[in-house]
C-alpha positions as CSV (number, residue, x, y, z in Angstrom):
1,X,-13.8,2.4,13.7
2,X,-12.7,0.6,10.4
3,X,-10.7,1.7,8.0
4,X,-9.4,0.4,4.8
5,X,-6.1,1.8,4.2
6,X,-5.7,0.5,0.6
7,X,-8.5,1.1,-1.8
8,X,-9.0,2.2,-5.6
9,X,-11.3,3.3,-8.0
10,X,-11.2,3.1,-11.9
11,X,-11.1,0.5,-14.9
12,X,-8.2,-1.8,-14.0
13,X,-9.0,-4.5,-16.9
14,X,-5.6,-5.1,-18.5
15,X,-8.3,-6.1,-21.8
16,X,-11.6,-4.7,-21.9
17,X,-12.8,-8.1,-22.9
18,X,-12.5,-9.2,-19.0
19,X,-15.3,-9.6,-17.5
20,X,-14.7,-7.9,-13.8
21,X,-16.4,-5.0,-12.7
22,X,-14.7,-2.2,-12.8
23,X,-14.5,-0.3,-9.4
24,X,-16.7,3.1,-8.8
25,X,-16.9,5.6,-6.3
26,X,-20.5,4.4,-6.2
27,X,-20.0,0.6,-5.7
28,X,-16.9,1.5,-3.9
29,X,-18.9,3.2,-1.4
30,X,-21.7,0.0,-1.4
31,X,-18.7,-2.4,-0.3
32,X,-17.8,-0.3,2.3
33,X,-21.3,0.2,3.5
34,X,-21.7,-4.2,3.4
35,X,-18.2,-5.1,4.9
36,X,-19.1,-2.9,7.8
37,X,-15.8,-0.6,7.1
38,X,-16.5,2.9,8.5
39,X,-13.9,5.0,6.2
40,X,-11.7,4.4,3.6
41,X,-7.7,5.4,2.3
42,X,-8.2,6.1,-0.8
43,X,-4.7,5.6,-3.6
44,X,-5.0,6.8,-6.9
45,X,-4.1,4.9,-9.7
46,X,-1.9,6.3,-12.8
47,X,-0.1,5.7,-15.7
48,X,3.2,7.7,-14.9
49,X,5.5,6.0,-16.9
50,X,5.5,3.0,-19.5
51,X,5.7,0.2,-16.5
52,X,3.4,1.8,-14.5
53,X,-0.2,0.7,-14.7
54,X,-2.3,-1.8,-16.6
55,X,-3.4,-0.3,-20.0
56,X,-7.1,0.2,-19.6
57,X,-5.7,3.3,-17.2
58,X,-4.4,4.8,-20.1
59,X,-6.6,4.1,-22.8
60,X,-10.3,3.9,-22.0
61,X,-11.3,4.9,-18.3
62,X,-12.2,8.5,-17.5
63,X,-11.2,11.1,-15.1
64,X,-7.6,8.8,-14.1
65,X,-5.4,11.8,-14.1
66,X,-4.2,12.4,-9.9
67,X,-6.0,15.4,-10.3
68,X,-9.6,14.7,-11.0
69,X,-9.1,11.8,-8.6
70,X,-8.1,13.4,-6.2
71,X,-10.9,16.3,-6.7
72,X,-13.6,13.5,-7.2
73,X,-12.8,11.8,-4.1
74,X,-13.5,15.1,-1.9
75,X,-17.4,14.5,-2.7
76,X,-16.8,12.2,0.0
77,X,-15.8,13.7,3.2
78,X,-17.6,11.4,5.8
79,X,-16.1,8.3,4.0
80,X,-13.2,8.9,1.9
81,X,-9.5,9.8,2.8
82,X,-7.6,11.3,-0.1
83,X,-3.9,10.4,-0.8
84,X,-2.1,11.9,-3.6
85,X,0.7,10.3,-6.2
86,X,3.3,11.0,-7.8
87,X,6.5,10.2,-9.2
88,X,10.4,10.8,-8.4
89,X,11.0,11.3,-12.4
90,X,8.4,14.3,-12.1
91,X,9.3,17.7,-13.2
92,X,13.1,17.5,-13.4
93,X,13.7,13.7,-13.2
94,X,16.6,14.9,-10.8
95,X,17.5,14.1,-6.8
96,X,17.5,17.9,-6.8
97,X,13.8,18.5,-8.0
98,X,11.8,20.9,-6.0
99,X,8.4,19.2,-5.2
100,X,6.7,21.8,-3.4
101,X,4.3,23.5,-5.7
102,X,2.6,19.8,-6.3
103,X,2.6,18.9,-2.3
104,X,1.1,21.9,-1.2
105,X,-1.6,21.4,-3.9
106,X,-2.4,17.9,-2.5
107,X,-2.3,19.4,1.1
108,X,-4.1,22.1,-0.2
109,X,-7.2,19.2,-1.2
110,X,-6.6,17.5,1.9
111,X,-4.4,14.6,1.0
112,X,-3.3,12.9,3.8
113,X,-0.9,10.9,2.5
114,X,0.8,10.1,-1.1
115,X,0.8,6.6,-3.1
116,X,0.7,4.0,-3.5
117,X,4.3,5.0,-5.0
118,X,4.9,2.4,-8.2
119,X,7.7,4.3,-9.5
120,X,10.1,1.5,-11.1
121,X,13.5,2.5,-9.5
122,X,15.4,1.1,-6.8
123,X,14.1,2.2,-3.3
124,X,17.7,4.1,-2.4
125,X,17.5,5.9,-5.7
126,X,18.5,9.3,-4.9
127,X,15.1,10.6,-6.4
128,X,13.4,8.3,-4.6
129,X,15.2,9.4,-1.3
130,X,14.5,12.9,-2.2
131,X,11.0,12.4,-2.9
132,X,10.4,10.8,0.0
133,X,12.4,13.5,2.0
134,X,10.0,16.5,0.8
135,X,6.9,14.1,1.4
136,X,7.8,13.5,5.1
137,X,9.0,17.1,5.8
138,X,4.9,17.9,5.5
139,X,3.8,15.4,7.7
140,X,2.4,13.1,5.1
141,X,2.7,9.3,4.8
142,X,3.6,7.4,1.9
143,X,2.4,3.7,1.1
144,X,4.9,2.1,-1.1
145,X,4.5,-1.1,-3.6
146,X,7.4,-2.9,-3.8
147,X,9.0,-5.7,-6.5
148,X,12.4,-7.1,-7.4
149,X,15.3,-5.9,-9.5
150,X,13.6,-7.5,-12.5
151,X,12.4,-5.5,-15.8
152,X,9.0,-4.3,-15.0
153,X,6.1,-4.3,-14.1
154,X,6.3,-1.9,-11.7
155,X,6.6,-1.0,-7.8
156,X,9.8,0.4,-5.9
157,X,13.2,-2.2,-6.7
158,X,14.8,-4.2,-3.7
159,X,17.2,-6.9,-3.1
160,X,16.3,-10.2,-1.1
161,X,17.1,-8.8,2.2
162,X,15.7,-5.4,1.9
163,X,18.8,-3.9,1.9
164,X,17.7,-0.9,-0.6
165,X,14.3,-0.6,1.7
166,X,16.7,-0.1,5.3
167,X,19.0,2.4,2.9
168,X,15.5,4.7,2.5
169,X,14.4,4.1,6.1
170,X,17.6,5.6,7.3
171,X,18.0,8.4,5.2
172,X,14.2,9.9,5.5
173,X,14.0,8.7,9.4
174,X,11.0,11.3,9.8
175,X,8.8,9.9,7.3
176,X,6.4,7.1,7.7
177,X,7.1,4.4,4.9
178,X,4.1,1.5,5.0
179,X,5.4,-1.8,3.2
180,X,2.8,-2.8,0.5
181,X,3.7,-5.8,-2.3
182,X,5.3,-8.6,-3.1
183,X,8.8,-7.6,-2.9
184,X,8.1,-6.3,0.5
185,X,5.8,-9.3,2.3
186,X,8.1,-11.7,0.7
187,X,10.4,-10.5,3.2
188,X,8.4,-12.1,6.1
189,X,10.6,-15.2,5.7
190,X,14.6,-15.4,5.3
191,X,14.5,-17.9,2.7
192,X,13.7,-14.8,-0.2
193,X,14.6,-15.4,-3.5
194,X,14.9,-12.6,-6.1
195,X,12.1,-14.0,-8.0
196,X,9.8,-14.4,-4.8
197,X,10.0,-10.5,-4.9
198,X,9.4,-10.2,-8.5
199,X,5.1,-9.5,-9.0
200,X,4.7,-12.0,-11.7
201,X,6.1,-14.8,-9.0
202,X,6.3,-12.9,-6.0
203,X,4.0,-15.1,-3.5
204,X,6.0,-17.5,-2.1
205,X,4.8,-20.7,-0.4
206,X,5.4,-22.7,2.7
207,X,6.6,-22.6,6.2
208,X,8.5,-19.7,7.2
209,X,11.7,-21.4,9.4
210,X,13.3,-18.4,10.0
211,X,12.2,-14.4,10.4
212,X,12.4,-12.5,7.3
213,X,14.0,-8.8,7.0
214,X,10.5,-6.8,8.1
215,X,10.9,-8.8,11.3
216,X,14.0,-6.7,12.5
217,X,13.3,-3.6,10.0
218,X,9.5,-3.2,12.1
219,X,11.8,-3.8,15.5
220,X,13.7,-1.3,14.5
221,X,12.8,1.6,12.5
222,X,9.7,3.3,13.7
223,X,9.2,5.0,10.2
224,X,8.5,1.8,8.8
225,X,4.8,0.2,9.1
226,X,3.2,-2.6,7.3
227,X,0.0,-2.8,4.7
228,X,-1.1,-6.0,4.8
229,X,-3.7,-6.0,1.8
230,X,-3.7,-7.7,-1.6
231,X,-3.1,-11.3,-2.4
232,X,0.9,-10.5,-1.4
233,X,-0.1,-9.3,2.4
234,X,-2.6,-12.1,2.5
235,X,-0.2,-14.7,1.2
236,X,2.3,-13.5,3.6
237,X,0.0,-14.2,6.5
238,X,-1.4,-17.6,5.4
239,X,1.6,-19.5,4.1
240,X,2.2,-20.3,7.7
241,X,-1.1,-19.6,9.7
242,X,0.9,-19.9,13.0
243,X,3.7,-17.8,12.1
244,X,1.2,-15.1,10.6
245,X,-0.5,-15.1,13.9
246,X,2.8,-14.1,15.9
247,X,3.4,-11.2,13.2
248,X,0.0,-10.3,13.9
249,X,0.5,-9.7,17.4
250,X,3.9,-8.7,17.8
251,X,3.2,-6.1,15.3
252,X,0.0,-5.2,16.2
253,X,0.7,-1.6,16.8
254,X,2.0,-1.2,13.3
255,X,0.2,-2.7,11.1
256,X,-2.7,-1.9,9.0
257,X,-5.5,-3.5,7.6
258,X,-6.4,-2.6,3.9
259,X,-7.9,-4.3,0.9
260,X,-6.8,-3.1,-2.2
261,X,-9.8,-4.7,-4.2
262,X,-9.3,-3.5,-7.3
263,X,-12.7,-5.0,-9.1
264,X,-16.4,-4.2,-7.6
265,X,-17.6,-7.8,-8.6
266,X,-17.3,-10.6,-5.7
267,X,-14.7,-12.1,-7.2
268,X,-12.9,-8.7,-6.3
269,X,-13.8,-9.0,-2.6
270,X,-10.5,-10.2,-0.6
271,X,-10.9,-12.1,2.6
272,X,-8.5,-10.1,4.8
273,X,-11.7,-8.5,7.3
274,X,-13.2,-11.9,7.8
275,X,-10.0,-14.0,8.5
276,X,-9.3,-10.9,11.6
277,X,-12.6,-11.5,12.8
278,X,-12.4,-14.8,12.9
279,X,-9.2,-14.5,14.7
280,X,-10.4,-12.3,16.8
281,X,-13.3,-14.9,17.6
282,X,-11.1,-17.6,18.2
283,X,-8.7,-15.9,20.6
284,X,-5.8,-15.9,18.4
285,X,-5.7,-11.9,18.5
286,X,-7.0,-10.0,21.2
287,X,-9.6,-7.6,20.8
288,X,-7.0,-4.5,21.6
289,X,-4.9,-6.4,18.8
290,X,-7.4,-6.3,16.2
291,X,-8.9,-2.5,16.8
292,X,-5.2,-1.6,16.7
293,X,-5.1,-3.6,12.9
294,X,-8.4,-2.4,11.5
295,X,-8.8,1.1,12.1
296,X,-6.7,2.3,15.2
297,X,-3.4,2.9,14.0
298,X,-4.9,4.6,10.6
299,X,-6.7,6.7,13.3
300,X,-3.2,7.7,15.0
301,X,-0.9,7.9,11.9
302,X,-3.9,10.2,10.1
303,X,-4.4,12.3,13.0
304,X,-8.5,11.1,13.1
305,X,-7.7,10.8,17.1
C-alpha cells in the first residue's frame, strides 16, 4: 500500500491572478487514482494567525475553517486520512491551556493525527511543549513545519543545530514529532546557516561533508520521524544524490513518503514517487526499503496494520 502522508486541499494562490489550479477533493482524489497512491494523510490548511497562511485562505476560498475540512474529508473513508490543526495560542494563549474539549472533537471525527503545526513560535515554547504534551497523551501524531528564528512566514522556530527541536523531543518523549520544512531538512548537513532554515532561502545547495543534526536526533529519539515531501525534503535528498541515498536507507524505518502538492495542475505534481521507484529499479533501495518509505510505516504509526 501507498500512502501520501502530506496532502492538501483548497485555494493556495497567494494572488488570484495565478494561474495554478487550485486543489479539490475531486482532482485530489484523480492524482491519487494516476500516481498509483492507495490512501492519502490529509493536513488542513488555515489562517490561524497573521503569519500563518497565504491570503487567498483567508479571503476567497470556501469551507477553510478546520472544521468543515475536517468534516468534508470524512466523505472519503476508503481514501482519505483526516488530521486535525490547531494552534498553541488557541483558547488561552497560555502553557496551561486545557485542550481537551477540541482533541476529543478531532478524535471524535476520526483524526488520526494533527498538523501540519505552522504556529510561528519557537519549538521549546512552553505552549508549544504543552500542546504537544496533550496531543501525544491521545495517541495522535503531529507533523510539524519548521523555519528559522526569522520574522515570518510561518512554521515552528529553530536554531542551526536543532537545538529548540531536541528541547521538544525530550520533553514530550511519548509523542511522535515528524520533521516537515526547510528549517528541518536543512538540517541533513552540518554546514546550516540561519538563513538556510529561513523558507524564503531555506534550500540549501551542494555536497553535504558532514551529517547534519536529524542524523543523530533520528538515531536517537524514537519520537522523532521524518516527512520528506515538498521542494525542502526533495532538496534535502538531491543536493547530494549519494548522501540522500544513505539517509534513505539508514532511515528507512522512519521515514515517510508524502507530497504536499499544493496545486492540481502538473506543474503541482512533485517528483518524490518516481525518483523512489526509480531507486528502487536501480538497486539503490531495496524493495523492503521502499515499502517501508511509501506506505509501511504510515501503516504502523496509523494503526492501518
Amino acid at each position: 500500500m501507498i500512502i501520501d502522508f502530506h496532502t492538501h486541499i483548497g485555494d493556495l494562490r497567494e494572488s488570484r491572478r495565478d494561474p495554478r489550479e487550485p486543489v479539490t477533493w475531486d482532482n485530489l482524489i484523480a492524482r491519487l487514482d494516476d500516481e498509483g497512491i492507495d490512501k492519502a494523510v490529509f493536513l488542513p490548511v488555515y489562517n490561524s494567525s497573521p503569519e500563518g497562511a497565504a491570503p487567498g485562505i483567508a479571503l476567497w476560498d470556501e469551507r477553510m475553517s478546520v472544521h468543515d475540512q475536517v468534516i468534508d474529508a470524512g466523505r472519503y473513508p476508503e481514501r482519505i486520512i483526516p488530521f486535525g490543526n490547531m494552534d498553541p495560542r488557541w483558547i488561552l494563549n497560555s502553557p496551561e491551556t486545557d485542550f481537551s474539549e477540541v482533541l476529543d472533537w478531532f478524535v471524535a471525527h476520526g483524526c488520526k493525527g494533527i498538523g501540519e503545526v505552522t504556529s510561528h513560535l519557537p519549538m521549546d515554547d512552553p505552549r508549544v511543549i504543552n500542546m504537544f504534551r496533550q496531543i501525544g497523551a491521545r495517541g495522535l501524531l503531529i507533523v510539524i513545519e519548521s523555519s528559522g528564528m526569522q520574522t515570518g512566514p510561518y512554521g515552528l522556530q529553530d536554531d542551526p543545530g536543532a537545538p529548540r527541536l531536541e528541547r521538544l523531543l525530550q520533553a514530550v518523549p511519548e509523542t511522535i514529532i515528524i520533521g516537515h520544512g526547510p528549517g528541518f531538512w536543512a538540517e541533513i548537513s552540518a554546514s546550516v546557516s540561519p538563513m538556510d532554515k529561513w523558507h524564503v532561502y531555506g534550500y540549501p545547495k551542494g555536497p553535504i561533508l558532514k551529517e547534519g543534526a536529524i542524523w543523530r536526533l533520528l538515531r536517537q529519539y524514537p519520537n522523532l520521524y521524518a516527512d520528506i515531501s515538498a521542494n525542502s525534503g526533495w532538496n534535502a535528498l538531491t543536493r547530494d544524490p549519494e548522501v540522500g541515498i544513505r539517509f534513505l536507507n539508514e532511515f528507512q524505518d522512519k521515514i515517510l513518503f508524502g507530497t504536499d502538492t499544493c496545486f492540481a495542475d502538473a506543474s503541482g505534481r512533485t517528483p518524490h514517487l518516481k525518483y523512489l521507484k526509480r531507486l528502487l529499479s536501480e538497486g539503490r533501495i531495496s524493495q523492503q526499503a521502499f515499502d517501508k518509505i511509501t506506505g509501511g510505516n504510515a501503516q504502523r504509526l496509523l494503526g492501518l496494520t
